[in-house]
KEDREN-348342 format. One record per residue: residue in three letters; x, y, z of N, C-alpha, C in turn. Coordinates in Angstrom, 3 decimals. Layout:
   rest         nx         ny         nz        cax        cay        caz         cx         cy         cz
    ala          X          Y          Z          X          Y          Z          X          Y          Z
...
//
This chain:
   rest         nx         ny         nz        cax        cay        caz         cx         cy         cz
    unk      0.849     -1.193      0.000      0.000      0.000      0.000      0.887      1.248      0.000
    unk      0.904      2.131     -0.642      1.252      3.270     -0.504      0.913      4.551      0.325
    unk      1.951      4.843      1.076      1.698      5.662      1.911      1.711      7.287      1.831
    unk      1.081      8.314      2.068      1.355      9.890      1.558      1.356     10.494      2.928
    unk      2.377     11.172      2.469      2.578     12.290      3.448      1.429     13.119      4.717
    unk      1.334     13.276      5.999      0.378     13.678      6.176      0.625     14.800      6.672
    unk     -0.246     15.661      5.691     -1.178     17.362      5.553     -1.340     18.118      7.126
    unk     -0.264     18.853      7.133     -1.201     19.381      8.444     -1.219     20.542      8.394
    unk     -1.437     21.348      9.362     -1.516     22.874      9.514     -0.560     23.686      9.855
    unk      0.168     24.217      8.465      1.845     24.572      8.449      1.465     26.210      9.307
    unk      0.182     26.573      8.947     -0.145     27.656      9.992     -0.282     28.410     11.207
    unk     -1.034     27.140     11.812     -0.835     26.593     12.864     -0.001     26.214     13.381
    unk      1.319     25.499     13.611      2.613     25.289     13.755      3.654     26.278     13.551
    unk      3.696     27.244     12.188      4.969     27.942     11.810      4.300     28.971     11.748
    unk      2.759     29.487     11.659      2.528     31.011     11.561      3.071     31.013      9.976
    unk      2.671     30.165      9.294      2.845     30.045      7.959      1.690     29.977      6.872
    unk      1.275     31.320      7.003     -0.320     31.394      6.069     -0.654     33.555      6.176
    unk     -1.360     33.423      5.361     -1.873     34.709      5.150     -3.348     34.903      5.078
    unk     -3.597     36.348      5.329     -4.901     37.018      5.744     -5.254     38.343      5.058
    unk     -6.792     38.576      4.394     -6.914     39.563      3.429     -7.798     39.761      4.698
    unk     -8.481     41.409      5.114     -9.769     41.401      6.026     -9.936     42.728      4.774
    unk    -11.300     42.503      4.529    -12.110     43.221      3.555    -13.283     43.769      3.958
    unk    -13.530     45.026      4.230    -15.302     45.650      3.971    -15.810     44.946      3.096
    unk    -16.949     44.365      2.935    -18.100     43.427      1.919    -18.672     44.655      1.881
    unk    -19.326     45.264      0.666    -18.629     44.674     -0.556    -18.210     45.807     -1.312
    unk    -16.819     45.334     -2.096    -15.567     46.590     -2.456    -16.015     46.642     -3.485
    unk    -15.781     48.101     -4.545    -16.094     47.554     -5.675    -14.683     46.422     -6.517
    unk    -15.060     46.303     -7.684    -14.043     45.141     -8.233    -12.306     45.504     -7.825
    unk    -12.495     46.713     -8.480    -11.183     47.310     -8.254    -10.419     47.025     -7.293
    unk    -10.750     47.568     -6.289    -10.616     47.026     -4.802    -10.349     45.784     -4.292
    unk    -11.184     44.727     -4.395    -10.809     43.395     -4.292     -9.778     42.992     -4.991
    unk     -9.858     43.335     -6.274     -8.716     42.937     -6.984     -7.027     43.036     -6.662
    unk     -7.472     44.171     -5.281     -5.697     44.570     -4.940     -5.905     44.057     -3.168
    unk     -6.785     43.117     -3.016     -6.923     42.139     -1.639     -6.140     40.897     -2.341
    unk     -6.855     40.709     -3.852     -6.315     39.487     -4.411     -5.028     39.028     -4.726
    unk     -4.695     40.541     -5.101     -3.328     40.533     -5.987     -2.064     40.619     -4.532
    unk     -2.658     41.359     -3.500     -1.556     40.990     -2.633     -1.583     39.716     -2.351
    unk     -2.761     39.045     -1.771     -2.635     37.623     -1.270     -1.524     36.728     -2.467
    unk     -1.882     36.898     -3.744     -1.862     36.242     -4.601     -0.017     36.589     -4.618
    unk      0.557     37.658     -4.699      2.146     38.221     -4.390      2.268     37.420     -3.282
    unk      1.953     37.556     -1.954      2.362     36.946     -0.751      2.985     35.785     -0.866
    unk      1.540     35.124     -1.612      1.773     33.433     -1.584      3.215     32.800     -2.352
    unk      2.965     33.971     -3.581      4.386     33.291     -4.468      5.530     33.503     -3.742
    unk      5.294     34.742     -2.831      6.700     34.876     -2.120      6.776     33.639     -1.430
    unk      6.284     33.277     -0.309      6.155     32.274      0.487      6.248     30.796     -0.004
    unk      5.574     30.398     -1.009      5.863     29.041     -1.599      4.422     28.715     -1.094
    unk      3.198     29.551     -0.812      2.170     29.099     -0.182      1.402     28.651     -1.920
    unk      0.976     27.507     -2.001     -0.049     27.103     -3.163     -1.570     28.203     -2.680
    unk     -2.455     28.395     -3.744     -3.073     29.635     -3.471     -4.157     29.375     -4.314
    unk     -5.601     29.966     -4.332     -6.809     29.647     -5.137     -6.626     30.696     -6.170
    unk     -7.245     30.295     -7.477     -7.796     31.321     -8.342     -8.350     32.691     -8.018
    unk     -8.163     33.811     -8.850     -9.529     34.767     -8.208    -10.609     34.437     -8.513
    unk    -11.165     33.821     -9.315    -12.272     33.097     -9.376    -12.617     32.318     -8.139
    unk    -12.158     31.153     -7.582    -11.966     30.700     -6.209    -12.536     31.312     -5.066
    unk    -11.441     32.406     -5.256    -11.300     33.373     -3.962    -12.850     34.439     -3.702
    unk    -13.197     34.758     -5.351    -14.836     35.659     -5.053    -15.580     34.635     -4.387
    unk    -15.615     33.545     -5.503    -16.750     32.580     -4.811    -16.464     32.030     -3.624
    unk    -15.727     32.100     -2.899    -15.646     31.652     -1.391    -16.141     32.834     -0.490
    unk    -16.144     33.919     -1.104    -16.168     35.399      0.137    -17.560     35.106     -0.607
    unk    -18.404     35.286     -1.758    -19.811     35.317     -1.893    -20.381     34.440     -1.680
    unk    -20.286     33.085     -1.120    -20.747     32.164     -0.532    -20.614     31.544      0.671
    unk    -19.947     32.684      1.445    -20.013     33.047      2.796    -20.957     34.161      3.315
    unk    -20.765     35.210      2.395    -21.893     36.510      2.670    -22.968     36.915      2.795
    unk    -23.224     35.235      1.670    -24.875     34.987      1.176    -25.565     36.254      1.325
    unk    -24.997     37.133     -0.096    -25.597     37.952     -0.542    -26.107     39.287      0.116
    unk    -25.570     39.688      1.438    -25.018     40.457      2.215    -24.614     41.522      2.093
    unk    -24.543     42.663      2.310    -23.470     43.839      2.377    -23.014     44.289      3.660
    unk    -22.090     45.039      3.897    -21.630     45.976      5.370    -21.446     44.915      5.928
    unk    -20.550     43.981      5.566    -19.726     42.916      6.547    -18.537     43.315      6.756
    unk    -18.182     42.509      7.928    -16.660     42.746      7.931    -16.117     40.904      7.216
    unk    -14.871     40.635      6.727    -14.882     39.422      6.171    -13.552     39.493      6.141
    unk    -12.922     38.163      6.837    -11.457     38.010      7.203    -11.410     37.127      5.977
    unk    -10.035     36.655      5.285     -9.897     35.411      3.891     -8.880     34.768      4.342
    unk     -8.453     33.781      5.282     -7.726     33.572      5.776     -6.979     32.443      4.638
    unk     -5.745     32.239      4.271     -4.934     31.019      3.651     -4.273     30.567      4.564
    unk     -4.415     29.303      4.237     -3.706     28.200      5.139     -2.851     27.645      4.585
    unk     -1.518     26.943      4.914     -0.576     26.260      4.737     -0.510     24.952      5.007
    unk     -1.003     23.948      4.240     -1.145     22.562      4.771      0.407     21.777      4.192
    unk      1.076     21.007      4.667      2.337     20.126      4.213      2.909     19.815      6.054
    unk      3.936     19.464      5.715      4.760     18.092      6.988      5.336     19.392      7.672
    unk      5.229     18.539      8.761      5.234     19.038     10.195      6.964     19.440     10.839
    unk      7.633     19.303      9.698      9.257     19.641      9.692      9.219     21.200      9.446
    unk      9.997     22.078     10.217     10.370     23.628      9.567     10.685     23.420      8.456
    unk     11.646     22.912      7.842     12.025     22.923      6.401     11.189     22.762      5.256
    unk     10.148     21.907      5.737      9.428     21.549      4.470      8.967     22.598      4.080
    unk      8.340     22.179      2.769      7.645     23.212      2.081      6.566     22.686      1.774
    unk      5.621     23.519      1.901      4.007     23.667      1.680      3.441     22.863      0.319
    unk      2.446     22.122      0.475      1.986     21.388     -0.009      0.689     21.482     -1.042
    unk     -0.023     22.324      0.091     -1.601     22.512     -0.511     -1.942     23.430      0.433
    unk     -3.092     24.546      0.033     -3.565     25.157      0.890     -5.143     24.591      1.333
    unk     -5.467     25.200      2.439     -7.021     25.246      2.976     -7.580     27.156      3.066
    unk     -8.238     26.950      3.446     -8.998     28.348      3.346    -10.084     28.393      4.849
    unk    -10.342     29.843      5.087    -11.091     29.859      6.346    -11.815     30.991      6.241
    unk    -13.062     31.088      5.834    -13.426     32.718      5.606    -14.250     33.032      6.928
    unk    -13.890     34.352      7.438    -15.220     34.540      8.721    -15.553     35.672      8.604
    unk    -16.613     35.566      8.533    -17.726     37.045      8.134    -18.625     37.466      9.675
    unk    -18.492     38.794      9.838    -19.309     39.323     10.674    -19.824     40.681     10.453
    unk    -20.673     41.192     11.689    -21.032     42.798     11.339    -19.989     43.695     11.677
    unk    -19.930     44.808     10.531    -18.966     45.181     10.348    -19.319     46.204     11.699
    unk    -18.237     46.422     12.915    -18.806     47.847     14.115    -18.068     49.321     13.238
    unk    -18.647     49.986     14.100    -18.584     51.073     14.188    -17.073     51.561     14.190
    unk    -16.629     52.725     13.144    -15.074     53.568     13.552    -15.360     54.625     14.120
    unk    -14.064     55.169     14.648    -13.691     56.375     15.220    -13.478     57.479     13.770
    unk    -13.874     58.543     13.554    -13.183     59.639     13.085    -12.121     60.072     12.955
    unk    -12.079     60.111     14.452    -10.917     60.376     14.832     -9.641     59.954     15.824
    unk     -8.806     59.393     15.756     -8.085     58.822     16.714     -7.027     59.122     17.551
    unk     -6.213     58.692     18.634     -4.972     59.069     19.065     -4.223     58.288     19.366
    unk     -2.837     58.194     18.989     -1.615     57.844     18.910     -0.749     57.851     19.530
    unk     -0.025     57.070     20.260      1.075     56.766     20.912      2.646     56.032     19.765
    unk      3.794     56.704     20.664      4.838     56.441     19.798      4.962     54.330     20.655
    unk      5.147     53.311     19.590      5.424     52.709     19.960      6.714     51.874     20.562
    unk      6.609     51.157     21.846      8.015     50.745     22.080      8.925     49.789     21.623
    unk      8.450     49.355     20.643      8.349     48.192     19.608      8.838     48.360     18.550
    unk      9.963     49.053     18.085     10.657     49.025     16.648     11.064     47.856     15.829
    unk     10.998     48.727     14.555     10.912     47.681     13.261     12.225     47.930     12.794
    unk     12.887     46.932     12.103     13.713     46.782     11.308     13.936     46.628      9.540
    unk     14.474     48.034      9.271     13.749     48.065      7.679     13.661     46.909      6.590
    unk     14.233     46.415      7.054     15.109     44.781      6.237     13.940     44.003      6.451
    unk     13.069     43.826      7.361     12.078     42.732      7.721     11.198     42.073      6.382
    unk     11.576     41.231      6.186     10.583     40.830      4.842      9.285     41.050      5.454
    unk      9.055     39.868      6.703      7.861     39.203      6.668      6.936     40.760      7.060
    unk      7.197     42.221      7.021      6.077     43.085      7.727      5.616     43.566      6.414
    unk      6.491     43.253      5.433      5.474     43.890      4.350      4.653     42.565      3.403
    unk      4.223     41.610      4.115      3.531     41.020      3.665      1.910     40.696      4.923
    unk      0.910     40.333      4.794     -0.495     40.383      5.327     -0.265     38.995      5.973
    unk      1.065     38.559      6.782      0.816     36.698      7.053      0.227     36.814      8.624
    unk     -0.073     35.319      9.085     -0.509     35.211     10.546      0.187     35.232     11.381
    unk      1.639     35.496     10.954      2.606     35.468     11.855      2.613     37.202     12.577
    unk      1.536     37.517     13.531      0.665     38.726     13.968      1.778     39.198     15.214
    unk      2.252     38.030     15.777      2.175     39.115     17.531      3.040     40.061     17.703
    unk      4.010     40.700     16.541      4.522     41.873     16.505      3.675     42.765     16.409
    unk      2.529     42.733     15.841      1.312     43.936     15.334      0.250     43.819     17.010
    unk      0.208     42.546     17.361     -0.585     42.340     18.720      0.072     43.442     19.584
    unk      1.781     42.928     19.822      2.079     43.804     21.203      2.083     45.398     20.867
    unk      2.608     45.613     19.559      2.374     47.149     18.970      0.803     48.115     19.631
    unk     -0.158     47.234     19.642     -1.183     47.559     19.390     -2.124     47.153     21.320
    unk     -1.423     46.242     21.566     -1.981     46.079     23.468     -1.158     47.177     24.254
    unk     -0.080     47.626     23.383      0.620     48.271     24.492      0.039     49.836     24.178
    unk     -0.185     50.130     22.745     -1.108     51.322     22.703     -2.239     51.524     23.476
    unk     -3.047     50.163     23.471     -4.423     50.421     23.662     -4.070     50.304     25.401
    unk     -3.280     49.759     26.245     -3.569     49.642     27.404     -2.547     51.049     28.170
    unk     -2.114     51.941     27.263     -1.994     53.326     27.585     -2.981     53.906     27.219
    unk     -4.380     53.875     26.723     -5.387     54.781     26.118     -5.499     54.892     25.107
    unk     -4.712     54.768     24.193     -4.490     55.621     23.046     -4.978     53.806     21.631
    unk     -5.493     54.606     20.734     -6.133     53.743     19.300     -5.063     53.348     19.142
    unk     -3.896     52.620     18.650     -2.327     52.399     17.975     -1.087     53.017     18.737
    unk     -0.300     52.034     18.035      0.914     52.880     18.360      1.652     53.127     16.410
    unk      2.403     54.499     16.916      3.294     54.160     15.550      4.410     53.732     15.822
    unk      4.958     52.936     14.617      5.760     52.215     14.730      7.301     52.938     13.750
    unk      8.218     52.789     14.259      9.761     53.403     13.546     10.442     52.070     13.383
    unk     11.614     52.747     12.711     12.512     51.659     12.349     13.813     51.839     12.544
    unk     14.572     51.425     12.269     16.228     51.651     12.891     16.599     53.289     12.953
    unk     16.181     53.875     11.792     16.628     55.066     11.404     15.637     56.574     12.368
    unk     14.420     55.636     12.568     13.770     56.766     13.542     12.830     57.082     11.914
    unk     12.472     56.872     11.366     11.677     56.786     10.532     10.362     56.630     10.725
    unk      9.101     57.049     10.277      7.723     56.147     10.922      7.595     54.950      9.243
    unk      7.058     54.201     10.030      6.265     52.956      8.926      4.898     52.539      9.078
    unk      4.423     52.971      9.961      2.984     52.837     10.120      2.155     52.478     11.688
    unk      1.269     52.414     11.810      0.851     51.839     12.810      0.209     49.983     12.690
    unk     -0.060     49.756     14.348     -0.134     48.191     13.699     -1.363     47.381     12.867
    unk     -2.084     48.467     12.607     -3.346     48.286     11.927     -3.721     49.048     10.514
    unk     -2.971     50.442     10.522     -3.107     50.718      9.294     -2.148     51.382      8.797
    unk     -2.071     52.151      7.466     -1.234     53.136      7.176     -1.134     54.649      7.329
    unk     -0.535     55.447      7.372     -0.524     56.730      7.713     -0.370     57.583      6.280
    unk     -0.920     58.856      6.689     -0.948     59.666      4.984     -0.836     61.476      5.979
    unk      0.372     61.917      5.671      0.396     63.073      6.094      0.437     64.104      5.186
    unk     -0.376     65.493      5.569     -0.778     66.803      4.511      0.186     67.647      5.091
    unk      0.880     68.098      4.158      1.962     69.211      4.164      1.400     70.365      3.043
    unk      0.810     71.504      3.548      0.386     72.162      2.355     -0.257     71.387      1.456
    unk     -0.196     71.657      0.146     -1.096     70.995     -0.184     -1.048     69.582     -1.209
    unk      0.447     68.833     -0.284      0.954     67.695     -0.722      0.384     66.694      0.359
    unk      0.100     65.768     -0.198      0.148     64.247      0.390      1.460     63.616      0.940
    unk      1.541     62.949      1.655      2.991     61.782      1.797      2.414     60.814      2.672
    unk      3.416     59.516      2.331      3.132     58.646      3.339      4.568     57.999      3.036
    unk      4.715     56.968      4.249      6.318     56.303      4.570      6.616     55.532      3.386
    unk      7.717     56.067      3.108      8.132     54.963      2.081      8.263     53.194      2.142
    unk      8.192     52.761      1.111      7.790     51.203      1.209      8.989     50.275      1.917
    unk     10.253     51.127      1.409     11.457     50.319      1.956     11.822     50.679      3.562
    unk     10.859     51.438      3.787     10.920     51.757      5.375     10.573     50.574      6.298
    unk      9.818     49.621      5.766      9.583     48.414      6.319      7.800     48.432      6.554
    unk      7.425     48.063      5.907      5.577     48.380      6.053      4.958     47.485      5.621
    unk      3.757     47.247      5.567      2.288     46.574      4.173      2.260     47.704      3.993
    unk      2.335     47.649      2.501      1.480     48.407      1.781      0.215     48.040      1.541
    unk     -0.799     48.973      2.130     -2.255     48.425      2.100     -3.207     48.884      1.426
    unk     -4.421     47.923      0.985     -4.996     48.184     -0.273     -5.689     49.573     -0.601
    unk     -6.266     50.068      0.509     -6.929     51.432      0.999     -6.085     52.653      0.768
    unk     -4.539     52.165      0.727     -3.813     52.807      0.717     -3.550     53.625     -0.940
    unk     -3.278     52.763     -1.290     -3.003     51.807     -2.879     -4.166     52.285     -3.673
    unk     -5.601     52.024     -2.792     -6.494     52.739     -3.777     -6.540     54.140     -3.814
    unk     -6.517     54.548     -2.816     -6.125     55.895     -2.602     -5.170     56.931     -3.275
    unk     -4.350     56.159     -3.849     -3.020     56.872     -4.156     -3.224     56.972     -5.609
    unk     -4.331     55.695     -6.506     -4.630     55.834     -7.903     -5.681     56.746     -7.912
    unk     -5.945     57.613     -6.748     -7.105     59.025     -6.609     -6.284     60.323     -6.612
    unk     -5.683     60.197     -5.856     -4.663     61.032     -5.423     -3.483     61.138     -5.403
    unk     -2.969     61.988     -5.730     -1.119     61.898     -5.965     -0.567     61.714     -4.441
    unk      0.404     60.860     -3.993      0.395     60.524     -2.797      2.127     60.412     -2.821
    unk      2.985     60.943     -2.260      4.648     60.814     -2.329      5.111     60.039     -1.186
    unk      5.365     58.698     -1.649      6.582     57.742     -0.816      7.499     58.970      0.056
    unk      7.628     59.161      1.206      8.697     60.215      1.802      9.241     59.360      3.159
    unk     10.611     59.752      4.032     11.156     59.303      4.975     10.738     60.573      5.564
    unk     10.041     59.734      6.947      8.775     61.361      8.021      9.720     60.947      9.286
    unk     10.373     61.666      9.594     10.901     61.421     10.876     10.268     61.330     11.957
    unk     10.194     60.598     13.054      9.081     60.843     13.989      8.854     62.111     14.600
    unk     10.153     62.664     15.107     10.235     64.176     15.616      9.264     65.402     15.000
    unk      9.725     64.780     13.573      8.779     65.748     12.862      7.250     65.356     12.333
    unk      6.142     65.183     13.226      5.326     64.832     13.499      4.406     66.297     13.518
    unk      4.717     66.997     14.355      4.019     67.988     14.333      3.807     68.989     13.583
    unk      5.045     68.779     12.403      5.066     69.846     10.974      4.235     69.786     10.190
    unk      3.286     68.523     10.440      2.193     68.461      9.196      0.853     68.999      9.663
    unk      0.645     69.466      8.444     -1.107     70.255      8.899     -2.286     69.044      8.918
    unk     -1.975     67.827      9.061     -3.088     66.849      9.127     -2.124     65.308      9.055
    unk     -2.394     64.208     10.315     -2.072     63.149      9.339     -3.685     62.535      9.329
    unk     -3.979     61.305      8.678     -4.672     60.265      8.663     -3.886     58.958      9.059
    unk     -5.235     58.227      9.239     -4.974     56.726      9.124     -5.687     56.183      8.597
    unk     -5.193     54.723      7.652     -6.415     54.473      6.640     -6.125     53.141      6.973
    unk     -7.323     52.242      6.582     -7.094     50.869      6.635     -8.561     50.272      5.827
    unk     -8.868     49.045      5.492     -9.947     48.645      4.569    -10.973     48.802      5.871
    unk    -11.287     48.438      6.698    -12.413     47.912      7.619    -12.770     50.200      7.774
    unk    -11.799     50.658      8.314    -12.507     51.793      9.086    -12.212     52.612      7.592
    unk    -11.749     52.599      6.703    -11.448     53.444      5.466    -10.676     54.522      5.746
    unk    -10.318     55.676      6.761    -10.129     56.684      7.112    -10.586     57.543      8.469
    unk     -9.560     57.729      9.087     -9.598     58.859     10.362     -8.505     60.088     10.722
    unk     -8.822     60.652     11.304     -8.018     61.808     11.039     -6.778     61.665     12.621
    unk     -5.890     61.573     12.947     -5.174     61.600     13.631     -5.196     63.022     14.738
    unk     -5.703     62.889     16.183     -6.228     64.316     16.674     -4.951     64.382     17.748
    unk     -3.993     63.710     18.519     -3.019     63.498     19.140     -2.278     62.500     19.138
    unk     -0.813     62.679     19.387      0.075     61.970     19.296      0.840     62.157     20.570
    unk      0.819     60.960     21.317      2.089     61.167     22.510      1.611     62.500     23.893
    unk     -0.035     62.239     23.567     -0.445     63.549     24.571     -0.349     64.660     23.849
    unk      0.084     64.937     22.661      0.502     66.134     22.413     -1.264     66.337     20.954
    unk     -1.683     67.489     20.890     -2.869     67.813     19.983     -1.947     68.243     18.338
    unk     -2.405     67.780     17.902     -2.315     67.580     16.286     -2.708     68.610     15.553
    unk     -2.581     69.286     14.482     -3.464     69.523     13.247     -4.015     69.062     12.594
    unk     -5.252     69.842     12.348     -5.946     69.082     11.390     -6.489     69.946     10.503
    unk     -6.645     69.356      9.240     -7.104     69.915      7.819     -8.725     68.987      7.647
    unk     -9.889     69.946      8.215    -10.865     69.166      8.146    -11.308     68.954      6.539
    unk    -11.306     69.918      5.899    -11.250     69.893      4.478    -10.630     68.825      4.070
    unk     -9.136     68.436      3.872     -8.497     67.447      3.138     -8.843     66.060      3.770
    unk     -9.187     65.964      5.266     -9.572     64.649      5.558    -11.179     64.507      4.810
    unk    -12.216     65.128      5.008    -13.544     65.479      4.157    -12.951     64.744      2.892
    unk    -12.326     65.109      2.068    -12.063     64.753      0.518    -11.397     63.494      0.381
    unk    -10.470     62.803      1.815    -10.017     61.618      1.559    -11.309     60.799      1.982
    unk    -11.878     61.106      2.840    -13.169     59.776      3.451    -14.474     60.296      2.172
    unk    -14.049     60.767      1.565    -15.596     60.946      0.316    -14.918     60.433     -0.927
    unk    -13.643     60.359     -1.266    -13.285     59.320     -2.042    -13.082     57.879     -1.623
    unk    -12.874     57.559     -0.551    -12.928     56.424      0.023    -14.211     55.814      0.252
    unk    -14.973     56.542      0.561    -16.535     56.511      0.594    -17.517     56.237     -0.576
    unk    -16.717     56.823     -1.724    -17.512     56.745     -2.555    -17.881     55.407     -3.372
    unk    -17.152     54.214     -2.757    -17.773     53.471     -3.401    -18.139     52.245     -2.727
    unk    -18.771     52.766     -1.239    -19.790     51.998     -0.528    -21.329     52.559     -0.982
//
């Protein structure tokens, strides 16, 4: 009799799998750059991966026809239970709920938790999370929505949930990619709206901008009102014009 290898949960074991979380329902566009990262991730990783074909019909036959969900797409890593091996086949895990309520507006703490620009695995969406967990317990159990996060150089790269977009006059910027980040889809869509400049934001200089945001798929946009105790600027106008293009296609 022939014997095969047995399948297990390389995820589960190595934190070896990836995660899209999506507002239901994006327009195409949109999904398409949930897909296309998962779909980048996986090749990086060696993770085997579904069609986009696959991938709609698993989120629309979870939603059953639904809108204003929240909807995690989880990929799984199934192959042998050795670190070395390599991945075999995937599984899939979709979980859909009601999407709650965002903040407008939020506040920010510097985090104690630095990144290292070199890090592959932060600019990819995998389950390997509890760098983004402690980023984000140690914000929230000082008060504050996030922490931001720096990198060797004192650089910002984001917070542990979304990306940042700061107004300087009447330019856009956000952290450059090699700063160590996800680039995220909200982000990404955003930037084919708006002219948006990759820049190195020092943390210090935080307070030079007349507005930041934070964007992410689930809350779309909020306006950043303090940082570190300290009160912010804000450009109610330019945040208005980012959450009504972001908006506009719920």
């Amino acid at each position: 009799m022939q014997s095969f290898p047995l399948m297990l949960n390389r995820t589960l074991l190595f934190g070896e799998g990836l995660f899209e979380t999506i507002r239901w329902k994006p327009p195409e566009e949109k999904l398409k750059l949930h897909y296309e990262r998962l779909e980048a991730s996986a090749k990086y990783f060696g993770i085997p991966y579904p069609s986009y074909e696959e991938f709609l019909k698993d989120i629309e036959e979870a939603t059953k026809g639904r809108d204003g969900l929240y909807v995690k797409y989880l990929l799984i890593s199934k192959g042998g239970d050795h670190l070395t091996d390599r991945p075999q086949d995937y599984g899939k895990l979709i979980i859909t709920k009601e999407l709650k309520s965002t903040p407008e507006r939020v506040r920010l703490c510097l985090s104690p938790h630095g990144r290292h620009s070199s890090d592959p695995v932060c600019r990819h969406k995998s389950t390997s999370y509890l760098f983004n967990l402690l980023v984000k317990r140690h914000a929230q159990n000082k008060g504050f929505w996030d922490g931001i996060i720096v990198n060797e150089r004192g650089h910002i790269c984001e917070t542990s949930t979304a990306n940042l977009v700061f107004l300087k006059g009447s330019k856009l910027y956000t952290p450059a990619k090699d700063c160590g980040l996800l680039w995220g889809t909200t982000l990404e869509f955003l930037r084919r709206k708006l002219p948006i400049e990759e820049a190195y934001i020092d943390v210090r200089s935080v307070e030079d901008y007349d507005c930041i945001m934070v964007l992410n798929s689930l809350m779309l946009c909020a306006v950043v009102e303090e940082f570190e105790g300290k009160r912010l600027k804000i450009d109610t106008f330019a945040f208005e014009e980012v959450s009504r293009i972001l908006k506009s296609f719920l």
